[in-house]
N, CA and C atoms as a LAMMPS dump frame, in Angstrom:
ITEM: TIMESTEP
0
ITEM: NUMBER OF ATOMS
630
ITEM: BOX BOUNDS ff ff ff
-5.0000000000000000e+02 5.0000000000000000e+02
-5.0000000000000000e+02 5.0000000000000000e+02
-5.0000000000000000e+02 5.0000000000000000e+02
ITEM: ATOMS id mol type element x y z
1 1 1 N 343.011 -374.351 453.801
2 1 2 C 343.721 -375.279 454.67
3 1 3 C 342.907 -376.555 454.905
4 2 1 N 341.215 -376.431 455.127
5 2 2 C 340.733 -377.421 455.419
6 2 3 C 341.098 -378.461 453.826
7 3 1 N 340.812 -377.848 452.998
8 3 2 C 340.695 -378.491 451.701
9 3 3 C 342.019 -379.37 451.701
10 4 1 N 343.062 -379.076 451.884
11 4 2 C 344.417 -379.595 451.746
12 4 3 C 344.45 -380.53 452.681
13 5 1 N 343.885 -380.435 454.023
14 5 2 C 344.159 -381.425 455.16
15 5 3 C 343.186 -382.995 454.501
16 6 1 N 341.732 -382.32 453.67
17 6 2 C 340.833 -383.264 453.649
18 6 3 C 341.869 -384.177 452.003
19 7 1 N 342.77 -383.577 451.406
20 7 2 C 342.989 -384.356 450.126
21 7 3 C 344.177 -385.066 451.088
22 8 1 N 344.661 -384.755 451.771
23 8 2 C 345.83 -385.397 452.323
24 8 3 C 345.378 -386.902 453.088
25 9 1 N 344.272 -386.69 453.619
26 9 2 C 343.393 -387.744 453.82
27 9 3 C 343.084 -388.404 452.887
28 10 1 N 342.834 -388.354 452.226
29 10 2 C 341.656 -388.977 451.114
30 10 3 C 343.29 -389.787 450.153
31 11 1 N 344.499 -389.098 450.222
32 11 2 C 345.585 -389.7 449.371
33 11 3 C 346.109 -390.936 451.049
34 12 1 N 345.723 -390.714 452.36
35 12 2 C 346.422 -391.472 452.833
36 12 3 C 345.883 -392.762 453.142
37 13 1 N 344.202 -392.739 452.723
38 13 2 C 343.775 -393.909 452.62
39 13 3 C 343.882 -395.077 452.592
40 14 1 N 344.28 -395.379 450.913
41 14 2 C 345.128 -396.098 450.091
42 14 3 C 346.149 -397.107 451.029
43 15 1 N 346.895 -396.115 451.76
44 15 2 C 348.189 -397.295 452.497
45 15 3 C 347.877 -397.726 453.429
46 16 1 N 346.445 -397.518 454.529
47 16 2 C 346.09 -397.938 455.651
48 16 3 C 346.246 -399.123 455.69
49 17 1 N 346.732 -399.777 456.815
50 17 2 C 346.679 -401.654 456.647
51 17 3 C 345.404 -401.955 457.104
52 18 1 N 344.824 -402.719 456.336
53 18 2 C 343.774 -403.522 456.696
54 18 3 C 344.016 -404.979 457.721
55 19 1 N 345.031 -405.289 457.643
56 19 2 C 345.277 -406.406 458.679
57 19 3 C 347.215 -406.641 458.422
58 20 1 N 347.427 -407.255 459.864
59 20 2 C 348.56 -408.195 459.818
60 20 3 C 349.029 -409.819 460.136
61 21 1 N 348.768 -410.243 459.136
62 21 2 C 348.733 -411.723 459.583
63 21 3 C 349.957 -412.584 459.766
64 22 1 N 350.267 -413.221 460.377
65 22 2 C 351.295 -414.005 460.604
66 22 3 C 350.891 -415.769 460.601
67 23 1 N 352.025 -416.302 460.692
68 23 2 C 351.921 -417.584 459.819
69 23 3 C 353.097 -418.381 459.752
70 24 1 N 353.183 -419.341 458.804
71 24 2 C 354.484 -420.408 458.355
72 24 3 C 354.165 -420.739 457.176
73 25 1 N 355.247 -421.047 456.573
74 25 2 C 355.053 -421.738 455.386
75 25 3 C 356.147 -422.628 455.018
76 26 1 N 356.103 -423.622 454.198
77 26 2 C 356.403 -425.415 454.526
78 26 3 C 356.443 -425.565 452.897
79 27 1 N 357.884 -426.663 452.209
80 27 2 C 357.346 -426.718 451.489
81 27 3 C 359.169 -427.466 450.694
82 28 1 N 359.129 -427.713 449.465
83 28 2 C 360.367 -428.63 449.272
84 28 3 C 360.447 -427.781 447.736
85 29 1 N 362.176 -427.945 447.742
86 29 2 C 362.724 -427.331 446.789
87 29 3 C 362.474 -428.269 445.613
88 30 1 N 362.415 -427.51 444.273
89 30 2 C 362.017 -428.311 442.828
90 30 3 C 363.236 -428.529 442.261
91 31 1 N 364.6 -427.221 442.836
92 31 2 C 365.713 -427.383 442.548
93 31 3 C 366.768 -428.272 443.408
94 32 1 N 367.781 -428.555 442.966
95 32 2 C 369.233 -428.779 444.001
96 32 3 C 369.893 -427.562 444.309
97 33 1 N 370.715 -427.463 445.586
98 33 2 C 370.949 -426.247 445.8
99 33 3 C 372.623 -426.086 445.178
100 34 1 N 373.173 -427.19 444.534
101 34 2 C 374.679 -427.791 443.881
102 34 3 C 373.86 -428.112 442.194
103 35 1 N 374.536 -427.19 441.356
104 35 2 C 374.124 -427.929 440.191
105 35 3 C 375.094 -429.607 439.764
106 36 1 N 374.24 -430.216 438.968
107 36 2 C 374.373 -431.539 438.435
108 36 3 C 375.68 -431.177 437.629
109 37 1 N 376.264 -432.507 437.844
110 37 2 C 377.338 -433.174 436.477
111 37 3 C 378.741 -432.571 437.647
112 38 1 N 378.63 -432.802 438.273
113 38 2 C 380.145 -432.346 439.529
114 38 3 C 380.88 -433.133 439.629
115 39 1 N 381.137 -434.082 438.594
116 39 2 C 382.112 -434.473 438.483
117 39 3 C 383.036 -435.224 437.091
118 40 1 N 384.496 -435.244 436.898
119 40 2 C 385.175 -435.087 435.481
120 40 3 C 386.169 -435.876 435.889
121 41 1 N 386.675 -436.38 434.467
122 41 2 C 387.203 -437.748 434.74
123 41 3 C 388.473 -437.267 434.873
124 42 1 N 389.672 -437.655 435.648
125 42 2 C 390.806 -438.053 436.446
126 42 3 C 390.976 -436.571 437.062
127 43 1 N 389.993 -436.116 437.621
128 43 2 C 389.46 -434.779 438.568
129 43 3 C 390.448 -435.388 440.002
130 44 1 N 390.856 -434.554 440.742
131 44 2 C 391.136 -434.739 442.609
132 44 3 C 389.949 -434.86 443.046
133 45 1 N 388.746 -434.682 442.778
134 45 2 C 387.765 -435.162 443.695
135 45 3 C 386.752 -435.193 442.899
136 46 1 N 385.654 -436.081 443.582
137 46 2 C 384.401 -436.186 443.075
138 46 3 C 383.451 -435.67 444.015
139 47 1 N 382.052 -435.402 444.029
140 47 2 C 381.057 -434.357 444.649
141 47 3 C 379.926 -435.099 444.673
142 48 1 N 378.854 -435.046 445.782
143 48 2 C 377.696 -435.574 446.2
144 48 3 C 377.107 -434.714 446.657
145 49 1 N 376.262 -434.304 445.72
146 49 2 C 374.755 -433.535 447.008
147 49 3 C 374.352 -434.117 448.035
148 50 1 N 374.089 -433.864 449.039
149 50 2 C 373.143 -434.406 450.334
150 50 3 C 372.527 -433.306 450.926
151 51 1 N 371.981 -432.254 449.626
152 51 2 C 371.138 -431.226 450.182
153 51 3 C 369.49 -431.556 450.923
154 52 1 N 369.047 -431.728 452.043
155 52 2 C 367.445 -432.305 452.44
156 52 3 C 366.325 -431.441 451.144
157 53 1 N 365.597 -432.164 451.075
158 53 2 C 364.522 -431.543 450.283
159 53 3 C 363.463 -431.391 451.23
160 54 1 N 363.494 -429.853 452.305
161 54 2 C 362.739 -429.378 452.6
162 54 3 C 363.192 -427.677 453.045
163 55 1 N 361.832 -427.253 453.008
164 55 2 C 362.288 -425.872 453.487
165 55 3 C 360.958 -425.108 453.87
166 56 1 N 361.108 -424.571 455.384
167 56 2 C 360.225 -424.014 456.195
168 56 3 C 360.75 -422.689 456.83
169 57 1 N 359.658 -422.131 457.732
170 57 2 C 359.831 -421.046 458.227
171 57 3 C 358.681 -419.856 458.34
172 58 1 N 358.837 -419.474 459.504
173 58 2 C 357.538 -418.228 459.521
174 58 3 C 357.57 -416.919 458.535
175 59 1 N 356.185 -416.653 458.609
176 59 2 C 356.185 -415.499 457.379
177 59 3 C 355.178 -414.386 458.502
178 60 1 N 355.386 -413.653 457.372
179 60 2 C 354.262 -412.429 458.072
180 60 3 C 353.977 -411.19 457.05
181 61 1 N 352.945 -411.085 457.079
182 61 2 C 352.279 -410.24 455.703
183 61 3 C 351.31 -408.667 456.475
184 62 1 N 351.471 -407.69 456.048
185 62 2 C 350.871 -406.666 456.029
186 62 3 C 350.117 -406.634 454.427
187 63 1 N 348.614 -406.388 455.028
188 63 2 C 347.552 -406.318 453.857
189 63 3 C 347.417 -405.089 453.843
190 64 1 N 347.3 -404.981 452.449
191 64 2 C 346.904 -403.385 452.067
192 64 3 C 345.409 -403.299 451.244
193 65 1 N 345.164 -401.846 450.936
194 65 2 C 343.533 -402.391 450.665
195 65 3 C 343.819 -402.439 448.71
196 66 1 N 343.156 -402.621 447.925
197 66 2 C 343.595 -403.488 446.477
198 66 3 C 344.306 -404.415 446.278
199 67 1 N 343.826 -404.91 447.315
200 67 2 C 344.493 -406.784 446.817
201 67 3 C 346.569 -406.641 446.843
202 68 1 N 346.762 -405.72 447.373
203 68 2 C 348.557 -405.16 447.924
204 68 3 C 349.059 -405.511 448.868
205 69 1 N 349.979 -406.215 448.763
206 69 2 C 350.362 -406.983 450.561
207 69 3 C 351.653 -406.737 450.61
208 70 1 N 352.657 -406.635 451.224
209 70 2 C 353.821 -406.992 451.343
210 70 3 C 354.402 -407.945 452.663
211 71 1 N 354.776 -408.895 452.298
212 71 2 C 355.263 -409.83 452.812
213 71 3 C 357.134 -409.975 453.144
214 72 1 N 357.27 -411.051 454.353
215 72 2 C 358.392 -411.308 454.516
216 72 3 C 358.364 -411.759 455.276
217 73 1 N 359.431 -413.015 454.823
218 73 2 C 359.36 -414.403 455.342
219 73 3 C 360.903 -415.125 455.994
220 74 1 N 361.35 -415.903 456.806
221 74 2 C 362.751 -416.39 457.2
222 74 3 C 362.505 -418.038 456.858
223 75 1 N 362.824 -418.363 455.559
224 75 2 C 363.203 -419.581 455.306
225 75 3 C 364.009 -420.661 455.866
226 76 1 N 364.275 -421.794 455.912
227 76 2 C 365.585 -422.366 456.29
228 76 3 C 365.629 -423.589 455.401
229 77 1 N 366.8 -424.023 454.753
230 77 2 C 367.066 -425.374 454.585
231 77 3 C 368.273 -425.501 455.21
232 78 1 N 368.568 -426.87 455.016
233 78 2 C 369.558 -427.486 455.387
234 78 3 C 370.476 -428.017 454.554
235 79 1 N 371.618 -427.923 453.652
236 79 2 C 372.646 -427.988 452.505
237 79 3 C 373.624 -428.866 453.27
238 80 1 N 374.206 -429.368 452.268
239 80 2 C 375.455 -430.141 452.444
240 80 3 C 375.702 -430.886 451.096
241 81 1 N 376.657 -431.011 451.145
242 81 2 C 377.588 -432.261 450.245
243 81 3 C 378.331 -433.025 450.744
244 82 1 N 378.941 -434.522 449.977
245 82 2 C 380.386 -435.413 449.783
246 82 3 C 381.411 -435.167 448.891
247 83 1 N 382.659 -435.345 449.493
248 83 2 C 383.731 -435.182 448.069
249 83 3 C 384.57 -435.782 448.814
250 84 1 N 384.798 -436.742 447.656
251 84 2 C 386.038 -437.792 447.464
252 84 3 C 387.163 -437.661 446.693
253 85 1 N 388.496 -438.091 447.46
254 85 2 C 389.309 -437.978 446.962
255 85 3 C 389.585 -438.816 446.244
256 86 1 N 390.14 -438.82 444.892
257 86 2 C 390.861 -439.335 444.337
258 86 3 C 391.989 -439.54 443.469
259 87 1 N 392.385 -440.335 442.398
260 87 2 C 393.8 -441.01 441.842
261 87 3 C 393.324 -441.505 440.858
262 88 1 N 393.772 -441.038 439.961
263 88 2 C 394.26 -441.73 438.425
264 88 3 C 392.844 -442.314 438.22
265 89 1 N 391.608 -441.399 438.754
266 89 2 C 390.343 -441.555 438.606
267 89 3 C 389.67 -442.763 439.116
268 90 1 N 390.521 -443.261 440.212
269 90 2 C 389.922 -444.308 441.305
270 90 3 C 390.048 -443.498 442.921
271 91 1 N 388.74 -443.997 443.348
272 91 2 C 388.76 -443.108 444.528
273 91 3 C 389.571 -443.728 445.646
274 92 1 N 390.243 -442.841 446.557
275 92 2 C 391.401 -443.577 447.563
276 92 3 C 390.578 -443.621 448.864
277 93 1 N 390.929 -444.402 449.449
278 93 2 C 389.84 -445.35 450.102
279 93 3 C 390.366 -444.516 451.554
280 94 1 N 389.116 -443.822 452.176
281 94 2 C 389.279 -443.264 453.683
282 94 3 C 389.428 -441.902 453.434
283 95 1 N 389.566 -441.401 452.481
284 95 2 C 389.626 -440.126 452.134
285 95 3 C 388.324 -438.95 451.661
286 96 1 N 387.109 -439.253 452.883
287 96 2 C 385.951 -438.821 452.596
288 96 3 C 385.91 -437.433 453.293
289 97 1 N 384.917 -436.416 453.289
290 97 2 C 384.425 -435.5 453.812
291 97 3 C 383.363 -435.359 453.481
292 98 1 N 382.379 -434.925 454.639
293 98 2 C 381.07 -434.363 454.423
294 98 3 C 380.987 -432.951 455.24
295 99 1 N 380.525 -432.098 453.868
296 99 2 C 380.247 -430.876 454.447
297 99 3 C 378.349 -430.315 454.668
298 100 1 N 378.394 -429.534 455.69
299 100 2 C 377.166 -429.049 455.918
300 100 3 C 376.692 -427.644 456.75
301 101 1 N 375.688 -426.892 456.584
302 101 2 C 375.552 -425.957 456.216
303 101 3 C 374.127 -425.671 456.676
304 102 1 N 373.7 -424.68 457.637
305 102 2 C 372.451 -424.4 457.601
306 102 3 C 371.953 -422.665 456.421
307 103 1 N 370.94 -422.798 455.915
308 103 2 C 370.71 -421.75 454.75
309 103 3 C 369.368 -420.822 455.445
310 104 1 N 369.53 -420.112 455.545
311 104 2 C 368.298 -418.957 455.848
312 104 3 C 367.964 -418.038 454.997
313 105 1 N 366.956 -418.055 454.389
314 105 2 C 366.675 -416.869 453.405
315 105 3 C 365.634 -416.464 453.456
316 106 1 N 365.967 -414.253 453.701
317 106 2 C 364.713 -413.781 453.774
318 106 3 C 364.11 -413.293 452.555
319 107 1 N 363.417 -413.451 452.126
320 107 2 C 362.11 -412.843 451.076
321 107 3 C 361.945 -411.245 451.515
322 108 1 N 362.066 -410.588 451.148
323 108 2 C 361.011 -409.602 451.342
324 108 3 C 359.944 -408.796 449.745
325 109 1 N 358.654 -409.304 449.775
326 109 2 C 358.06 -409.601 448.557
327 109 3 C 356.699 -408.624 448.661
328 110 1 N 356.258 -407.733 447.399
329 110 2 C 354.985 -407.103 447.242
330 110 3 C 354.748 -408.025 446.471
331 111 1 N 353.103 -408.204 447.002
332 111 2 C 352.227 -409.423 446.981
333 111 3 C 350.494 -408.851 445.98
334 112 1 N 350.178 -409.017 445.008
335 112 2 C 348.925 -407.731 444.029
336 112 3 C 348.29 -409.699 443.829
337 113 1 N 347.083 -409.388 444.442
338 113 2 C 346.076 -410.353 444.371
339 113 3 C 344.773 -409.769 443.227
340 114 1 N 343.908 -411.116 442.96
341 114 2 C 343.217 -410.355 442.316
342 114 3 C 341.604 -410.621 443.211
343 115 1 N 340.714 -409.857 443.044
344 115 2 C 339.686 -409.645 443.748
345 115 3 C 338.567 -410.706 443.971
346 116 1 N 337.905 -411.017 445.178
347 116 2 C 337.154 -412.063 445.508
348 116 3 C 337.313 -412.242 447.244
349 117 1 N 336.718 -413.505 447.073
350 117 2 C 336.682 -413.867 448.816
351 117 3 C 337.106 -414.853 449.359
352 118 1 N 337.13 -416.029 448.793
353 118 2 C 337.149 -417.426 449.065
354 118 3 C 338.352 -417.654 448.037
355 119 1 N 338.485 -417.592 447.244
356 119 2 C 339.654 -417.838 446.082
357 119 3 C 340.05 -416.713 445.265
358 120 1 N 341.482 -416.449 445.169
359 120 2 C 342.212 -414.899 444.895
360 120 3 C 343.57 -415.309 444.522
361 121 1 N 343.95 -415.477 443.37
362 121 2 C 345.322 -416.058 442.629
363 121 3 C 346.074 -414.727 443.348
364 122 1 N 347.475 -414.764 442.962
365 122 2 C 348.075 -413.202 443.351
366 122 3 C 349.549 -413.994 442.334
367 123 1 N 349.858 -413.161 442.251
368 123 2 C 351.654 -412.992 441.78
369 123 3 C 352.708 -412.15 442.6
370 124 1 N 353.474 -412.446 443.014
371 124 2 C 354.598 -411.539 443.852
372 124 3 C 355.77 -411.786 443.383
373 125 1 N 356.544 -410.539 443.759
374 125 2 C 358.128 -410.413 443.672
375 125 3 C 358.937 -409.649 444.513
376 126 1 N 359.885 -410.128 444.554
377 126 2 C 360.835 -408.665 445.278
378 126 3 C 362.489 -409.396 445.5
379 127 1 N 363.139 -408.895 446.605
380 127 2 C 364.235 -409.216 446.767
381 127 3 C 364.272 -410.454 448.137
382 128 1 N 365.276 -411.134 447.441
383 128 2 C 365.98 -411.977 449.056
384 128 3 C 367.604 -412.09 449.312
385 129 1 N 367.851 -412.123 450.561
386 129 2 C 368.692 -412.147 451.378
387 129 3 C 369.472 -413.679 451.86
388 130 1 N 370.063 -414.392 451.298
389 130 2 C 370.675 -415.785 452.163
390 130 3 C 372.055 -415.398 453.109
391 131 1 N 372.4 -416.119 454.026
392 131 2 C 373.3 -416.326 455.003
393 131 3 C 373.268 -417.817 455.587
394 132 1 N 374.452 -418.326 455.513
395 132 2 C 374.824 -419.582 455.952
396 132 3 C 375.174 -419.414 457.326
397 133 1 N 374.886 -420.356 457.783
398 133 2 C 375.412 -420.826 459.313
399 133 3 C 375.888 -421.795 459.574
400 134 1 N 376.282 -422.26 460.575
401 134 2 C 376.604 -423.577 461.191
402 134 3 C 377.791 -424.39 459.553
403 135 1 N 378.584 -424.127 459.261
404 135 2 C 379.192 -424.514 457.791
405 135 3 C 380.209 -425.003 458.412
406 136 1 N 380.312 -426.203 458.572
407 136 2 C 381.052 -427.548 458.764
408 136 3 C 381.838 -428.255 458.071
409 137 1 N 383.207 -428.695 457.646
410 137 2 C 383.43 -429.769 457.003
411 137 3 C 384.205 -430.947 457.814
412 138 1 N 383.523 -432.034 458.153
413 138 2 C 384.399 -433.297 458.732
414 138 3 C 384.86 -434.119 457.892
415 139 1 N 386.295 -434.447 457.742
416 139 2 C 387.043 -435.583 457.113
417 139 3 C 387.426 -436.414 457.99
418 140 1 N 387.355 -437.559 456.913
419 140 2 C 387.436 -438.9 457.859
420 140 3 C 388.696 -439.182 458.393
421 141 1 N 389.068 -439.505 459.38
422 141 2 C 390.198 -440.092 460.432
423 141 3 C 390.932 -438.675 460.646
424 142 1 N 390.598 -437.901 460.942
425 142 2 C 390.699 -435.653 461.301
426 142 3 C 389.992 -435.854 462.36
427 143 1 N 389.913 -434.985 463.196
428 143 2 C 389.472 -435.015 464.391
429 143 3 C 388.64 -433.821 464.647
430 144 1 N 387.553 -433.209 465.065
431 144 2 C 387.079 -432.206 465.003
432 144 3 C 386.239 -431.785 463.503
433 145 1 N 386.568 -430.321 463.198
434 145 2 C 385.469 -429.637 461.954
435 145 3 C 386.527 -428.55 461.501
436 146 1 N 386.425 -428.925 460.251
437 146 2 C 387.472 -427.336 459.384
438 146 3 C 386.266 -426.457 458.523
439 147 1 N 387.198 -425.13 458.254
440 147 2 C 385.875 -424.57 456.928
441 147 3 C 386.247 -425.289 456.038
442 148 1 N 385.4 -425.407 454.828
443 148 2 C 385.391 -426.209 453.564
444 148 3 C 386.198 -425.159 452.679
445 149 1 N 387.227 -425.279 452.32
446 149 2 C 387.981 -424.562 451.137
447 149 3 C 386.416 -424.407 450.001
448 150 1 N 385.887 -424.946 449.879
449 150 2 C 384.768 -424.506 448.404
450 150 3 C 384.405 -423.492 448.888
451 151 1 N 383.649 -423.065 450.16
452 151 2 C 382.986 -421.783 450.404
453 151 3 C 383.726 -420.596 450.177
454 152 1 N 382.751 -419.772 448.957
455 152 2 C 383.268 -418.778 448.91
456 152 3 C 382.806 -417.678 449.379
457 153 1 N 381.551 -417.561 450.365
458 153 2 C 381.011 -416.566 450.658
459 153 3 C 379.719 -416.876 451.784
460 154 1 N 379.383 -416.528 452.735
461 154 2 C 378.577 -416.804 453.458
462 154 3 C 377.207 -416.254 453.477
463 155 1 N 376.913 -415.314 452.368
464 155 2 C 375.951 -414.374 451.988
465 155 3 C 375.614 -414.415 450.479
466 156 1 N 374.584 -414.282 450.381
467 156 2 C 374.07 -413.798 448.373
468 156 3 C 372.619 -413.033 448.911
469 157 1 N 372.619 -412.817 447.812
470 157 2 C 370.991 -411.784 447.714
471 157 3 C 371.123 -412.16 446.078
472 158 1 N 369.689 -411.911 445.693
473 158 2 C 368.455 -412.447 444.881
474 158 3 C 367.297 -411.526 444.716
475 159 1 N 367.021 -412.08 443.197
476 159 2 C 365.862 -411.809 442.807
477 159 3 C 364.504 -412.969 443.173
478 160 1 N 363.227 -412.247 443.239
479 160 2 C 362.509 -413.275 443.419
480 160 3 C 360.583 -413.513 443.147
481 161 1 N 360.283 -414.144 442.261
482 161 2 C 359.369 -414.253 441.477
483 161 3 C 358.318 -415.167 441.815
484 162 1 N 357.174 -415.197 441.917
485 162 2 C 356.396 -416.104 442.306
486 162 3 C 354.879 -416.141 441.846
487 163 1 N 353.914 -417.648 442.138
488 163 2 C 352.787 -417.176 441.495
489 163 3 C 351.925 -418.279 442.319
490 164 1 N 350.865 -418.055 442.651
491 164 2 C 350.128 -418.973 443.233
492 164 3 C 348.397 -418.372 443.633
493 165 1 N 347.77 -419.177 444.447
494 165 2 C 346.344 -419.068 444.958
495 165 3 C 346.502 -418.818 445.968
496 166 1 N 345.211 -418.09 446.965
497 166 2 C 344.856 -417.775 448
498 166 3 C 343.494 -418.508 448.361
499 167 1 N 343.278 -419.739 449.477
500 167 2 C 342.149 -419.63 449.652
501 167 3 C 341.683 -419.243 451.014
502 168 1 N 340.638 -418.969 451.185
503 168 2 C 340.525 -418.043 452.986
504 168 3 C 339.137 -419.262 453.206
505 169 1 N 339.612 -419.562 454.894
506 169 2 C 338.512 -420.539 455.418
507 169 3 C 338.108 -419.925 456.978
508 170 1 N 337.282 -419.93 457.755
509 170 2 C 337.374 -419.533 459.102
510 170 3 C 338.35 -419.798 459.468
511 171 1 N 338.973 -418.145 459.937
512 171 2 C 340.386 -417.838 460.925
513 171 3 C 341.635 -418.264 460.482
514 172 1 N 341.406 -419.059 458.603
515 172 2 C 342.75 -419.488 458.148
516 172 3 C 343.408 -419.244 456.928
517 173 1 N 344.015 -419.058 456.177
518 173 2 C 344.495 -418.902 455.052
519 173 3 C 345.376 -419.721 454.514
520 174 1 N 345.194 -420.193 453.418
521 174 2 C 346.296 -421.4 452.922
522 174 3 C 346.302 -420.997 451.478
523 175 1 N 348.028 -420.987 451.277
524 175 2 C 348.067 -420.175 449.72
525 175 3 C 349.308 -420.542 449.211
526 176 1 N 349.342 -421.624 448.524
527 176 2 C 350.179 -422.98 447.558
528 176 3 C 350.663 -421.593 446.666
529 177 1 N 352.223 -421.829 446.049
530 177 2 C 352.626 -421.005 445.589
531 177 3 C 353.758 -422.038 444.921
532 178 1 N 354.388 -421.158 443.475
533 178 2 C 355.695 -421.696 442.684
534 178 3 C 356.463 -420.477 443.099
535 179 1 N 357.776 -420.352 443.344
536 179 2 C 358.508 -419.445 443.778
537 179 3 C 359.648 -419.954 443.122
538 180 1 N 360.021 -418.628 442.42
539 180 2 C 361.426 -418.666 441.515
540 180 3 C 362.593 -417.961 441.875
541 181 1 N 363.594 -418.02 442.384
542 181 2 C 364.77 -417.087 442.864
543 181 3 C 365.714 -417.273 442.259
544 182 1 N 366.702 -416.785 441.716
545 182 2 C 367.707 -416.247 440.595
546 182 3 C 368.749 -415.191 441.753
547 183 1 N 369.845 -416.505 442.238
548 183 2 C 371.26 -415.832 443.309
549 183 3 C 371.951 -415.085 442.221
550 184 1 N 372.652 -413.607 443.366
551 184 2 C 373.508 -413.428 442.251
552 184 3 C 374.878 -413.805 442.223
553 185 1 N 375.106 -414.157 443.7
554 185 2 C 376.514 -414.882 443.618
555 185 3 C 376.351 -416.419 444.359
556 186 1 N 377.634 -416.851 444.203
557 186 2 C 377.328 -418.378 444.784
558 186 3 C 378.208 -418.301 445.979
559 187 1 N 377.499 -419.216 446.752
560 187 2 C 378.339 -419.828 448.384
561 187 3 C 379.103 -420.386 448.092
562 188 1 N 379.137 -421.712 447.587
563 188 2 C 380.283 -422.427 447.15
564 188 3 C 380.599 -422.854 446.015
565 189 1 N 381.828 -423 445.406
566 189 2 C 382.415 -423.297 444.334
567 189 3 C 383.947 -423.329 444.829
568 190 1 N 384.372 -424.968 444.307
569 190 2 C 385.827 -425.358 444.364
570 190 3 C 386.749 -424.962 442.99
571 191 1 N 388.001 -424.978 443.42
572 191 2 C 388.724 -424.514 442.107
573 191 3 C 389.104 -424.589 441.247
574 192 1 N 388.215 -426.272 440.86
575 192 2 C 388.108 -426.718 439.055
576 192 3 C 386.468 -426.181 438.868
577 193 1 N 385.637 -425.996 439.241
578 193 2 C 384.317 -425.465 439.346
579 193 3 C 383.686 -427.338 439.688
580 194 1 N 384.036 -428.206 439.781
581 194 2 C 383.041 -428.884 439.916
582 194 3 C 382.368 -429.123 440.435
583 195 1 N 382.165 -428.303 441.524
584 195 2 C 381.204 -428.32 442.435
585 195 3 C 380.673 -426.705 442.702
586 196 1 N 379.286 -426.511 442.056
587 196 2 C 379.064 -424.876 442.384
588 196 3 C 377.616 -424.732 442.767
589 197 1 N 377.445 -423.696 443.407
590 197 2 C 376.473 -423.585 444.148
591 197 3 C 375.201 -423.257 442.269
592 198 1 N 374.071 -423.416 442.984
593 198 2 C 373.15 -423.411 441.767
594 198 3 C 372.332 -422.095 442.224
595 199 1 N 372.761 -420.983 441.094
596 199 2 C 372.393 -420.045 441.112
597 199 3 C 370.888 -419.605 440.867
598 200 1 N 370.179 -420.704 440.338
599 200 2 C 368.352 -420.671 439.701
600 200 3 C 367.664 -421.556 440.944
601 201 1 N 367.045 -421.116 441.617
602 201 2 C 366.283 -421.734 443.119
603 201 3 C 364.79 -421.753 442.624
604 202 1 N 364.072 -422.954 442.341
605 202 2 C 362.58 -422.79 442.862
606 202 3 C 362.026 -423.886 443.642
607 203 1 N 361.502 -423.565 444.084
608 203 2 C 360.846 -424.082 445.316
609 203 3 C 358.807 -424.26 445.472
610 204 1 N 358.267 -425.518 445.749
611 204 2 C 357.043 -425.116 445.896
612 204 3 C 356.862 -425.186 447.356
613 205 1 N 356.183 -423.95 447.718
614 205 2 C 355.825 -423.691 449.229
615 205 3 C 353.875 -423.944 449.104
616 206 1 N 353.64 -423.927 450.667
617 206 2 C 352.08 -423.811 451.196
618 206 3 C 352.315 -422.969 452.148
619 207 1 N 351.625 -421.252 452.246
620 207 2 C 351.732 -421.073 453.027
621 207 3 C 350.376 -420.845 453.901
622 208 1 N 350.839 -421.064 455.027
623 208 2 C 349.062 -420.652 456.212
624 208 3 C 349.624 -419.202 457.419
625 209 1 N 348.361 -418.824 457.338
626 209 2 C 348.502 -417.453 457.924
627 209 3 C 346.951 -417.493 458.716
628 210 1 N 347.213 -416.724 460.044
629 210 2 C 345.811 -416.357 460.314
630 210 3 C 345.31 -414.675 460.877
């Protein structure tokens, strides 16, 4: 019995956390969140990104001992578009809308660093979670906010890939990363497609933790 209690130990080692750090991380998309070319000639409407190029949010990481972390993080950007109406492929004048959209997406990512003190590359992956909020559309001389007929869904989940450095300074951590996410469905798309959500997301983040 002792023998069994002492291997049961010795296997539970391994998962003990060595720390939990918490943090933010800051940082601007490489992608658009609307793919390019949204618009076709004598189309009912034409399409404008006015997605912000930024995206922040707190993170928080459980360290494990071999360089093993798992992480998870609440992103946010801010999305939107324009679409104009038009005629015989001239746009009709007063007939604007702008839609907009807040985006939250959680990460949840195992994090395999490689060994050292001061500088420690790592690679991570795992799954994420988006949900829209606040999804607005105002047209001009309308009064108030409608949903946007394009939205087709207020949710996607994702794959998600990443690669970057770790450097550690007194009480701080700062760790620049490329992050690749691959949606599997899209939020929005109208019903000639010219306007669709962009299913390939990367993003470069910095994140700090202490």
């Amino acid at each position: 019995m002792k023998q069994f209690r002492l291997l049961l130990f010795l296997v539970a080692i391994p998962v003990f956390p060595q720390s939990l750090d918490f943090g933010f991380k800051a940082g601007v998309p490489l992608t658009d969140a609307f793919k390019h070319g949204i618009t076709a000639p004598l189309s009912p409407s034409t399409y404008r990104s006015e997605t912000r190029r930024y995206t922040l949010g707190p993170t928080v990481e459980l360290r494990l001992p071999l360089g093993v972390g798992i992480e998870f993080d609440a992103l946010y950007k801010r999305l939107g578009f324009e679409s104009e109406l038009v005629a015989s492929g001239v746009p009709a004048a007063g007939i604007l809308s702008e839609t907009r959209a807040n985006s939250w997406e959680f990460p949840l990512l195992v994090k395999l660093r490689t060994p050292g003190i001061v500088f420690r590359p790592f690679v991570d992956g795992g799954v994420s979670f988006r949900t829209l909020t606040g999804v607005k559309q105002f047209v001009t001389g309308l009064a108030g906010s409608e949903t946007p007929p394009e939205l087709r869904d207020k949710h996607a989940r994702g794959f998600v890939f990443g690669a970057g450095f770790e450097v550690s300074a007194p009480f701080v951590k700062i760790a620049p990363e490329f992050r690749y996410t691959r949606w599997a469905g899209e939020n929005f798309r109208d019903t000639l497609n010219l306007l669709r959500t962009n299913q390939n997301q990367a993003d470069f983040l910095i994140g700090i933790t202490f």
